[in-house]
C-alpha positions in Angstrom: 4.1 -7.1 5.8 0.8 -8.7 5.1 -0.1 -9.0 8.8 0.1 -4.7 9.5 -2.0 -4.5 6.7 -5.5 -4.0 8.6 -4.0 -1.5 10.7 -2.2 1.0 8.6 -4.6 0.9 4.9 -8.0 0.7 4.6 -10.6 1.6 1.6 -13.5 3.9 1.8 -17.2 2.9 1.3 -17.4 4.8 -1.8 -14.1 2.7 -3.5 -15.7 0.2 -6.1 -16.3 -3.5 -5.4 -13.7 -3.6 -7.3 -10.8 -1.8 -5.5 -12.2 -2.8 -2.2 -11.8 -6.4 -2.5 -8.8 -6.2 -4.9 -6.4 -3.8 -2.9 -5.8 -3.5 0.4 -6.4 0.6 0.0 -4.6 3.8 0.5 -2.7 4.7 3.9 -4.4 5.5 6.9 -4.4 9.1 8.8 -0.2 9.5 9.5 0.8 6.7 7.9 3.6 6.3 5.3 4.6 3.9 3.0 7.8 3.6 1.7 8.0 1.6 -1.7 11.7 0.0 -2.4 13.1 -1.9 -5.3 13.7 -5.2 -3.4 17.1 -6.0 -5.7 18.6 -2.6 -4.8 16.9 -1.1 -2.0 16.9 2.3 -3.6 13.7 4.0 -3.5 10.9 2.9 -6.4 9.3 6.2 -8.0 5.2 6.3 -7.6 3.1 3.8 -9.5 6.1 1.1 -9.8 5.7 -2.4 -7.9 8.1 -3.0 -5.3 8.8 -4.1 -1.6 6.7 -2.6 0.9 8.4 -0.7 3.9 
């Protein structure tokens, strides 16, 4: 899903260097993400890595 990226999160100004070049930032006004464990499908809890929906 790399390629909806710039249209559904962005960083702010005041984010570091760091997390504005390292992440591709938080979701945009009415946007949801919906984070999956790719080998199940089930829903991943906040702050674990999985498969972007």
């Amino acid at each position: 899903m790399s390629e909806t990226w710039p249209f559904v999160a962005c960083t702010h100004p005041t984010h570091s260097v760091e997390l504005r070049s390292e992440a591709s930032g938080y979701p945009m006004t009415d946007m949801e993400f919906r984070v999956l464990d790719p080998e199940t499908g089930a829903d991943q809890p906040p702050g674990l890595p999985g498969e972007l929906l």
